[in-house]
C-alpha positions, 0 to 999 in steps of 0.5 A, a space after each residue: 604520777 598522773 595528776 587529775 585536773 577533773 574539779 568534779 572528780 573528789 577524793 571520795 569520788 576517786 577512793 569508791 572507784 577503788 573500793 569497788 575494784 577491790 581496794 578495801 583496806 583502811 590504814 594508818 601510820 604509827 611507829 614508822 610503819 603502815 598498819 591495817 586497820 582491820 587484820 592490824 598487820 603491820 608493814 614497813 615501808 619497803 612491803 609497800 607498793 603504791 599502784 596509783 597516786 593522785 594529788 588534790 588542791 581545793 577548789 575554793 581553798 588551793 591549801 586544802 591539799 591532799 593525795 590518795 595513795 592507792 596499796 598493795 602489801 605482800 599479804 594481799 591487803 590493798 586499799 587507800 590512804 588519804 592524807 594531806 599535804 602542805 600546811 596540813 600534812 601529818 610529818 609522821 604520814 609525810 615521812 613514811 611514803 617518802 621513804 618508800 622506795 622508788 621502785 615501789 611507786 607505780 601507777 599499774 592501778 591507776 584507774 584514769 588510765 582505765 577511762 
């Protein structure tokens, strides 16, 4: 995981980079697993790949954290899921991108390795 120390490089900043390098999907996580906001196809945590991953610590509140995960699925959809982490993580996200497997984390797409 490459971890950005750019303060001027935000959340919003980092998800249209990916948006415009094909990473449209929206999701969100029920029942134990990620479904697509759009085709709501559903998957488990083992059909998910995180290409890329970046966390963020708030400026002027350091426990405003989040991280940006970036997917890919078997089906082709790819897109970003920001949640947060911390004191205002969400136990159902924390708990699905922690059971994914290790093999699945990688950061192929990550676009701070394009710059």
């Amino acid at each position: 995981m490459i971890i950005s120390d750019e303060f001027a490089k935000h959340e919003s900043d980092f998800i249209a980079k990916y948006q415009n390098k094909g990473y449209t999907a929206n999701y969100r996580v029920k029942d134990g697993e990620l479904i697509d906001l759009d085709t709501k196809e559903t998957f488990k945590t083992t059909e998910v790949k995180v290409v890329a991953e970046h966390r963020y610590e708030g400026m002027s509140n350091p426990s405003d954290m989040s991280i940006l995960y970036v997917i890919e699925t078997p089906t082709d959809s790819k897109g970003t899921f920001l949640t947060g982490f911390g004191p205002s993580a969400n136990l159902d996200e924390a708990e699905f991108f922690k059971a994914i497997p290790d093999e699945n984390y990688s950061e192929d797409s990550n676009i701070l390795t394009d710059e």
